[in-house]
C-alpha positions as CSV (number, residue, x, y, z in Angstrom):
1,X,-32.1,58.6,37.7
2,X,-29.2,57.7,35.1
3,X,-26.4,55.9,36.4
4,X,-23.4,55.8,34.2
5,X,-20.6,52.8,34.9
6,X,-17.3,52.7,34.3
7,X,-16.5,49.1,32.7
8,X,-13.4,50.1,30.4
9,X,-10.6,49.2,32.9
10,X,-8.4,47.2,30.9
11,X,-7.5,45.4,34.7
12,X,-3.3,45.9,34.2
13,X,-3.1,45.3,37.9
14,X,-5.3,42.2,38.3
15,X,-3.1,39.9,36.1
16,X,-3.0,37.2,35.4
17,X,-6.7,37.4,35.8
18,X,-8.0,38.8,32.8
19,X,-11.0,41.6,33.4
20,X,-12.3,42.2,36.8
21,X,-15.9,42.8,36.1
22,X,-16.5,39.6,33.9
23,X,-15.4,37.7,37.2
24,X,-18.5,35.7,38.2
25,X,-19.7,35.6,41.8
26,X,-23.1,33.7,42.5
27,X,-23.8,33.0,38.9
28,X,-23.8,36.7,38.0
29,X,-20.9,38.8,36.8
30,X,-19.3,41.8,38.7
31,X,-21.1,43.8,36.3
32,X,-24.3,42.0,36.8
33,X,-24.3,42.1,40.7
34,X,-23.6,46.2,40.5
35,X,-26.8,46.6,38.1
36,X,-29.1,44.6,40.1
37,X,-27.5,46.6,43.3
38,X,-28.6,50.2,41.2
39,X,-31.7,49.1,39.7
40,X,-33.2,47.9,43.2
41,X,-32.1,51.4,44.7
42,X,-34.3,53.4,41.8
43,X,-32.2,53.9,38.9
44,X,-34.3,53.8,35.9
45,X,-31.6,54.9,33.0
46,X,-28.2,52.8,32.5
47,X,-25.1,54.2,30.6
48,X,-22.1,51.7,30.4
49,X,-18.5,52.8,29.0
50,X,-16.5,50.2,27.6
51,X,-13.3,50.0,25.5
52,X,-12.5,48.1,22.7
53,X,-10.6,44.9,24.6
54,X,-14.3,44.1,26.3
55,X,-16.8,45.2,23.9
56,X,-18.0,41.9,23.0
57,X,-18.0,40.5,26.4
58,X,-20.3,44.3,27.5
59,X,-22.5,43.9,24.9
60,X,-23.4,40.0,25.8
61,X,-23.8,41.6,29.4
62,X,-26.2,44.0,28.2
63,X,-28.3,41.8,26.2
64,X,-29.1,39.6,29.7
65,X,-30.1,42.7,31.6
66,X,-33.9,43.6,31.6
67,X,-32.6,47.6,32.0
68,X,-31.2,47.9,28.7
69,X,-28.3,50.3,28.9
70,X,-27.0,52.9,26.2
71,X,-23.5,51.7,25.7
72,X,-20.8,53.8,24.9
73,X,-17.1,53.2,23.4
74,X,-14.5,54.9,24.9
75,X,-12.2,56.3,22.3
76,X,-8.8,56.9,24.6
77,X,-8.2,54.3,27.7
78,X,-5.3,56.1,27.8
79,X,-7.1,58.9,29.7
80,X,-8.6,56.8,32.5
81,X,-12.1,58.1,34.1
82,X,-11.6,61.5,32.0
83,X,-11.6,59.9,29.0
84,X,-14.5,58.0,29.9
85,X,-16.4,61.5,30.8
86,X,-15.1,62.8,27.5
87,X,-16.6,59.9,25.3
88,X,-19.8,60.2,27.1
89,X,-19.6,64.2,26.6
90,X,-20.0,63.2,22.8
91,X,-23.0,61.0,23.3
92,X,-24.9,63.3,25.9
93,X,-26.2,67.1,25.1
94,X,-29.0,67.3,27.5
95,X,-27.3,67.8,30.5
96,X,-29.5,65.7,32.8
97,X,-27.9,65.2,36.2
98,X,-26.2,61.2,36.5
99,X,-24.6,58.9,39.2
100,X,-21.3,58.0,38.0
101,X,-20.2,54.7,39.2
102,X,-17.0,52.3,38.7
103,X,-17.6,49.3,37.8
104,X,-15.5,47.0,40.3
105,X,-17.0,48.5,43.7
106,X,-19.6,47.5,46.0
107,X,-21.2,48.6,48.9
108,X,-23.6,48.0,51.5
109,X,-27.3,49.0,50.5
110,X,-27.6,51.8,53.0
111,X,-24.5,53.4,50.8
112,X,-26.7,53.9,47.8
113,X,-29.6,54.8,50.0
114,X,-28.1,57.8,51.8
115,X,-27.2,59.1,48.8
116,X,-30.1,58.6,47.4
117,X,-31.8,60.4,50.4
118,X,-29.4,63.5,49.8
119,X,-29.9,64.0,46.3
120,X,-33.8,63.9,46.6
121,X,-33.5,66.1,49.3
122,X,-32.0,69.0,47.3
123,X,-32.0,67.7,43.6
124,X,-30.0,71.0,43.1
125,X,-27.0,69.7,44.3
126,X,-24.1,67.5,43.4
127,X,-23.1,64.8,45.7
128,X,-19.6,62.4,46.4
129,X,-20.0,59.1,48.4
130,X,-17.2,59.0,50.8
131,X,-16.0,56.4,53.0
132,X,-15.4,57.1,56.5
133,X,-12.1,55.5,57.5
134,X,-10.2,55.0,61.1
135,X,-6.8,54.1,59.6
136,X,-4.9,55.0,56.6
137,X,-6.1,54.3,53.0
138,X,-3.7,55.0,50.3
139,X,-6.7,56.9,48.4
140,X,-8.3,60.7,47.6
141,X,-9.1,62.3,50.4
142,X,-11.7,65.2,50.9
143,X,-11.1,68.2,52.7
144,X,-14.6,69.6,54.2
145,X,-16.5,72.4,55.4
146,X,-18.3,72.1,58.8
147,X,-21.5,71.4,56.4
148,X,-19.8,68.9,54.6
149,X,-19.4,71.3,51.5
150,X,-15.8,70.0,49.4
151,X,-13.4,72.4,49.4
152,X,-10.6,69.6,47.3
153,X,-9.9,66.3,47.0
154,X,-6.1,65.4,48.3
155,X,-4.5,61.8,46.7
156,X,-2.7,59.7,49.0
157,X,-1.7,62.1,51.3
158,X,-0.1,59.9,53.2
159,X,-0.3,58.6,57.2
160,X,-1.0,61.8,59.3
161,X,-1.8,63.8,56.9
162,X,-5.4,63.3,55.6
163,X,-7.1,66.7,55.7
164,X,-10.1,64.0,56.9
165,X,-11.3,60.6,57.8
166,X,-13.5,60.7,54.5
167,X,-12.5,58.6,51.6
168,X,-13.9,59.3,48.2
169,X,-15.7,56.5,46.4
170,X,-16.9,56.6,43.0
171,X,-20.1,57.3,43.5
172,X,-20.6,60.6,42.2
173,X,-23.9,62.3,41.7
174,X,-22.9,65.5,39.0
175,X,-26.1,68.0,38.8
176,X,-24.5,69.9,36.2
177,X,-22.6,67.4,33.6
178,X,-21.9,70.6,31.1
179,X,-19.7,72.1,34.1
180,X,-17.5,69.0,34.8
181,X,-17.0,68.1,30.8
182,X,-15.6,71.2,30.6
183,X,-13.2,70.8,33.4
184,X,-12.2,67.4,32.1
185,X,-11.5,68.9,28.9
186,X,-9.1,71.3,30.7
187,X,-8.1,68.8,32.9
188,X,-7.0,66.9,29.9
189,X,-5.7,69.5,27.5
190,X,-3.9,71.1,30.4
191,X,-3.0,68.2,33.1
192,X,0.2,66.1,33.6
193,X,-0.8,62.7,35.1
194,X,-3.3,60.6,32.9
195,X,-4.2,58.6,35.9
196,X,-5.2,61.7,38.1
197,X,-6.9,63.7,35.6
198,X,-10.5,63.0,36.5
199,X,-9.9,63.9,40.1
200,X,-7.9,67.3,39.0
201,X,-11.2,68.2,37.3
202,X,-12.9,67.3,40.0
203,X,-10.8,69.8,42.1
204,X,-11.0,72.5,39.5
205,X,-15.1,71.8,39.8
206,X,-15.4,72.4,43.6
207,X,-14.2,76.0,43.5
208,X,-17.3,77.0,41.4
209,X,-19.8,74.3,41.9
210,X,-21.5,73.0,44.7
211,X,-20.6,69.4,45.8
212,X,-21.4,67.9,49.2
213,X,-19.7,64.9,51.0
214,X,-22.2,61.7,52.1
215,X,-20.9,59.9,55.0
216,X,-20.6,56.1,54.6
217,X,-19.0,53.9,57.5
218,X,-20.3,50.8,56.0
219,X,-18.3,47.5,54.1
220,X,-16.7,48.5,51.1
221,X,-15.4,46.3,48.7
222,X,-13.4,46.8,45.4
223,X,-10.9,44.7,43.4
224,X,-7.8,46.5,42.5
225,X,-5.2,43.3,43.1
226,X,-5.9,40.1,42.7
227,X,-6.4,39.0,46.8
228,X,-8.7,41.1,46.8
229,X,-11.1,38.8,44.6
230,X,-11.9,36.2,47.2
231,X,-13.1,39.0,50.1
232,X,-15.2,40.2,46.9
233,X,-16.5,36.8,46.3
234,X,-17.5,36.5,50.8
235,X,-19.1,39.5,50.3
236,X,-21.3,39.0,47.4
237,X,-22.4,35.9,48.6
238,X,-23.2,37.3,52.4
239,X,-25.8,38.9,50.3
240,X,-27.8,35.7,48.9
241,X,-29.6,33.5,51.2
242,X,-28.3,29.5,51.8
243,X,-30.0,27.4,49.3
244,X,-29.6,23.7,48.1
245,X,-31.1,23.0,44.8
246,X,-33.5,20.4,44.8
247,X,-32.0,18.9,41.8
248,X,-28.5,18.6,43.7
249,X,-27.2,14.8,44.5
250,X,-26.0,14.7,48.1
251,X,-24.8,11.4,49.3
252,X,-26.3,10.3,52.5
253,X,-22.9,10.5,53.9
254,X,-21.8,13.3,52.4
255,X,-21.7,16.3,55.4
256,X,-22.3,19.7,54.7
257,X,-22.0,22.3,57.4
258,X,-23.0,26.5,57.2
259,X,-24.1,28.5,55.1
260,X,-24.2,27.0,51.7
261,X,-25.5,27.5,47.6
262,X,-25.4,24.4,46.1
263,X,-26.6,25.0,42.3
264,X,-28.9,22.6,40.0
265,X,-27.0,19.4,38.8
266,X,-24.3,19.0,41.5
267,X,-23.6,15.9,42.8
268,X,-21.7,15.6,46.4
269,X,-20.8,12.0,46.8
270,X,-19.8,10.0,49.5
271,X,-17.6,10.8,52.6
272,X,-17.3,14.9,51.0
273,X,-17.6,17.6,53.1
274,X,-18.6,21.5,52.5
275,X,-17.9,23.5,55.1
276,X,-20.2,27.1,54.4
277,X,-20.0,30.4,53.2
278,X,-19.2,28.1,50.1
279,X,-20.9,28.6,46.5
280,X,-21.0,25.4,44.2
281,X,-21.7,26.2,40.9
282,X,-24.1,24.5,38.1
283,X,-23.3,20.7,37.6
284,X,-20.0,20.8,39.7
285,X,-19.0,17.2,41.1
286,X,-17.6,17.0,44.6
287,X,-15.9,13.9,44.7
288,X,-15.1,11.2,47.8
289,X,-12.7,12.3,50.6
290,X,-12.7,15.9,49.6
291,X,-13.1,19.0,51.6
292,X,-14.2,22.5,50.1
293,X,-14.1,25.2,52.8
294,X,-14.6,28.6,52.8
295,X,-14.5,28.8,49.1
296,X,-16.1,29.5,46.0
297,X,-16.3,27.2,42.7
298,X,-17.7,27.9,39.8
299,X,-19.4,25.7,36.9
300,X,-19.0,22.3,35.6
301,X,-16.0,21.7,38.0
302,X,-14.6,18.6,39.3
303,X,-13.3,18.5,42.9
304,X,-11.7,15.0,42.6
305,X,-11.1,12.5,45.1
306,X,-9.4,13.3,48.3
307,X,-8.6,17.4,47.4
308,X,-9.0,20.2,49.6
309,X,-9.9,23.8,48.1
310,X,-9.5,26.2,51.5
311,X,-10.5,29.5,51.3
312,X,-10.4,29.6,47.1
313,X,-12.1,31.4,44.4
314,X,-12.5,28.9,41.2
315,X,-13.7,29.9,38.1
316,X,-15.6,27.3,35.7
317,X,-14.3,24.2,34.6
318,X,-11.5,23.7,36.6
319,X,-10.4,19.7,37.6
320,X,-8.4,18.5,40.5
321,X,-7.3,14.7,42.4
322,X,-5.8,14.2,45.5
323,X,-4.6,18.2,45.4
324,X,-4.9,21.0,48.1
325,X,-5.9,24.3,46.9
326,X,-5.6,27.0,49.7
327,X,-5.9,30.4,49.3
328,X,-5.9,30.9,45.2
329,X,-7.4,32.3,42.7
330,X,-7.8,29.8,39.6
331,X,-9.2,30.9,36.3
332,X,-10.9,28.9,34.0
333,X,-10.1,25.7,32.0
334,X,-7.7,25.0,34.8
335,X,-6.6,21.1,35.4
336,X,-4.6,20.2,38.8
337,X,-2.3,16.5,37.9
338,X,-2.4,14.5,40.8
339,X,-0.5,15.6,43.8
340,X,0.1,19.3,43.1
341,X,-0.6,21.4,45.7
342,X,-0.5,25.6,46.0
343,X,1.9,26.8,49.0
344,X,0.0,29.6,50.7
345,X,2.4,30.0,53.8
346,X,6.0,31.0,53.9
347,X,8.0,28.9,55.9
348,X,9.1,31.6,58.0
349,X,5.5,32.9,58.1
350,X,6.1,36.6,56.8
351,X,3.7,38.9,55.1
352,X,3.2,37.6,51.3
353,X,4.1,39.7,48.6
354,X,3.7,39.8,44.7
355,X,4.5,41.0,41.7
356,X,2.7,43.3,40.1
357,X,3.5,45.3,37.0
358,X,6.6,44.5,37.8
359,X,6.4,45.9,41.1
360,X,6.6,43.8,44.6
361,X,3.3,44.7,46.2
362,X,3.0,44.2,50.2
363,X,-0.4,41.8,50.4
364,X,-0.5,42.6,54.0
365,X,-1.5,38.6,54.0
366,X,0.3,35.8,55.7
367,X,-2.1,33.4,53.6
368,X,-1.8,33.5,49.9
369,X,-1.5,31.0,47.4
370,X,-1.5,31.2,43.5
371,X,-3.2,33.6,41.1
372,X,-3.5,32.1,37.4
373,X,-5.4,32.8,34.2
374,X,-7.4,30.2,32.1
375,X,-6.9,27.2,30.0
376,X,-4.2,25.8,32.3
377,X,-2.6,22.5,32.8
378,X,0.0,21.5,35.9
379,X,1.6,18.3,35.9
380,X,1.4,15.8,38.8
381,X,3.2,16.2,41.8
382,X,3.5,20.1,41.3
383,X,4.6,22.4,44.1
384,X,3.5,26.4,43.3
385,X,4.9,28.7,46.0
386,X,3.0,31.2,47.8
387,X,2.0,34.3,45.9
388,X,3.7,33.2,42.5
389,X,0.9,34.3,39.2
390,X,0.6,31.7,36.6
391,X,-0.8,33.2,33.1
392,X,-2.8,32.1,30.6
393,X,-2.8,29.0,27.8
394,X,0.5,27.8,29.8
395,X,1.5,23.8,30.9
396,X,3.5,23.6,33.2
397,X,5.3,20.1,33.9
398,X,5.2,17.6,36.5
399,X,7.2,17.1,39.7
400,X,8.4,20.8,39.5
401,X,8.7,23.7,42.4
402,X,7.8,26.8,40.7
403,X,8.9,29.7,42.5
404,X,8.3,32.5,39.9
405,X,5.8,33.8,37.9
406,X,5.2,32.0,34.5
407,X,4.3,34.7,32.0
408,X,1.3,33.7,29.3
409,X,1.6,30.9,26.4
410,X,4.4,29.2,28.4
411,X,5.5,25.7,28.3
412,X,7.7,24.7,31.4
413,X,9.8,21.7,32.1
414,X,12.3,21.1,34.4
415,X,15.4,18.9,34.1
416,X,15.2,15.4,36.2
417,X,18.6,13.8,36.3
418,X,18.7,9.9,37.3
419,X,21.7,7.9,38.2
420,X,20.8,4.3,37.2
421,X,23.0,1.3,38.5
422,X,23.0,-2.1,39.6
423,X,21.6,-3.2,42.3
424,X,23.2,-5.4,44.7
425,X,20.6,-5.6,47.6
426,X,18.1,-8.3,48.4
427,X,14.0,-7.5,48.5
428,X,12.8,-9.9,50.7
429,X,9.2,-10.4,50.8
430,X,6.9,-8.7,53.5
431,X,5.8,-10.6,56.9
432,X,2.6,-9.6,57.6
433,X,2.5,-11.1,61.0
């Protein structure tokens, strides 16, 4: 079977964080965990559309894989999905039937396998994934027969009114790509909202083709903001069994507790402790005194004396001493002076919320720290409030609150005022009996 990703999102929600499918989780990319999760289910042909921002960063991708994908460019992001379907309209005459797949959602296995089942069941047919929800999803909803035949697909609805409890996911099985380029041409010559025009097409496509809704009540995973990395980041590595590399240096009283990867060259040393699920990535250094729990770290890191990184996702080469890290996202090339720490709590204990876009986006999280890009440096004694995004190639100064969001390339100093005058007291020396 082909499968055809979608890997030209440009991310414009997940700033600071630069592209959502390049993130690495378990040594493998987004990208990379999705192919191995389609390959192992049967998929035999690969299609990938990019766009010009990741091109390099795809074909480096596709060079690792052992399924070699066909890659092709996407000529207008502008047009979201549909003009992903369009570029791959130019590339494909055949018209042999593919899964169409975006590129930052996973599922459980059985997903993929009952679709699977339903296609070879009645190769005929077309098929749509669809998550079966118990609450509200801000997401397309599909309105069904009694035979789970799609009669439309409904967006965001809103509470009360879903014409279901069936969410679509991209997954989409098309028997018959010549009908749906054509409706996406429409769609696009003809439609009003670029970021809707691949599911008006698909609306158009269910009044004169056949497509069928798949049940799916299992975990379903997808990054569209940036807290929604680190439940990514649990759930990819649910999916790997606990492993200590036997090249790994764990000082005899070092303590490490649950599920755990540590990866070849890491050296724990003395009085540390890990505290599972947690990932430690190639030739990482877990230093004396600190605690990592619950959390994720990438390559080549340093967790330095006496820091704790709670419930974190850390990219490669990222340096810390005496710091706590709780609830964050750090990119790479990040360095941590000594002494700053990332708030994750308000101190009234609300809901969390950020900007994004230059919206303010309800996290629905009490917990949330800070979300930054790479090559970062923060000066020692550093407070970051909760939910604030740094971008990146920024320094930021030392002994400094920072309460907003710093926007890319930024230097950022603060203004220390000292009054300075004689002293008139005695300092007596200490009595230390």
């Amino acid at each position: 079977m082909r499968a055809v990703i979608l890997a030209s999102g440009r991310s414009q929600r997940l700033q600071p964080v630069p592209d959502k499918i390049l993130l690495e989780f378990c040594g493998q990319t987004l990208l990379e965990q999705q192919v191995q999760q389609l390959v192992n289910q049967g998929i035999d042909e690969l299609v990938m559309i990019y766009g010009d921002h990741n091109s390099e960063s795809i074909q480096q991708i596709a060079d690792k894989l052992t399924l070699k994908p066909k890659l092709v460019a996407q000529a207008d992001l502008e047009l979201g999905m549909a003009g992903a379907v369009q570029s791959l309209a130019h590339q494909y005459k055949d018209n042999k039937p593919f899964l169409l797949v975006s590129s930052n959602d996973l599922i459980a296995d059985t997903g993929l396998a009952a679709l699977k089942s339903a296609i070879d069941a009645n190769v005929s047919t077309s098929y749509l994934l669809a998550k079966e929800v118990s609450e509200y999803f801000p997401g397309g909803y599909l309105k069904i027969d009694a035979d789970k035949k799609i009669n439309t697909i409904i967006e965001k609805p809103g509470e009360n009114n879903e014409p279901s409890n069936l969410v679509n996911l991209v997954y989409h099985y098309h028997h018959n790509p010549k009908a749906l380029f054509a409706k996406v041409d429409a769609s696009v010559k003809n439609g009003s909202a670029n970021d809707d025009l691949y599911e008006q097409a698909l609306d158009a496509l269910f009044k004169t083709e056949n497509y069928y809704a798949v049940g799916y009540n299992g975990p379903w995973f997808t990054i569209k903001y940036p807290w929604h990395i680190y439940p990514m980041a649990k759930h990819i590595f649910s999916r790997y069994e606990p492993k200590i590399d036997p090249d790994a240096q764990i000082a005899a009283t070092a303590v490490i507790e649950g599920p755990v990867i540590i990866c070849k060259g890491v050296k724990v040393l003395h009085n540390a402790m890990i505290k599972g699920p947690a990932y430690i990535g190639p030739n990482t250094i877990i230093a004396n005194n600190s605690l990592v729990r619950d959390s994720f770290i990438g390559a080549n890191c340093v967790i330095g004396f006496n820091s704790e990184i709670a419930r974190s996702y850390i990219q490669n080469d990222v340096w810390t001493h005496t710091n706590y890290v709780g609830d964050s996202v750090i990119g790479n090339n990040v360095s941590f002076g000594a002494g700053s720490v990332t708030g994750n709590l308000r101190l009234d204990e609300e809901v969390i919320s950020m900007n994004v876009q230059g919206e303010k986006i309800d996290t629905k999280l009490i917990k949330l720290g800070t979300v930054t890009g790479n090559n970062i440096r923060i000066g020692v004694g550093t407070c970051l409030m909760p939910g604030i995004t740094i971008g990146s190639d920024c320094m930021i100064g030392s002994n400094l609150t920072i309460d907003q969001d710093i926007p890319n390339n930024s230097f950022v100093k603060g203004e220390n005022t000292l009054a300075i005058k004689e002293n008139t007291k005695t300092i007596s020396v200490r009595n230390l009996n």
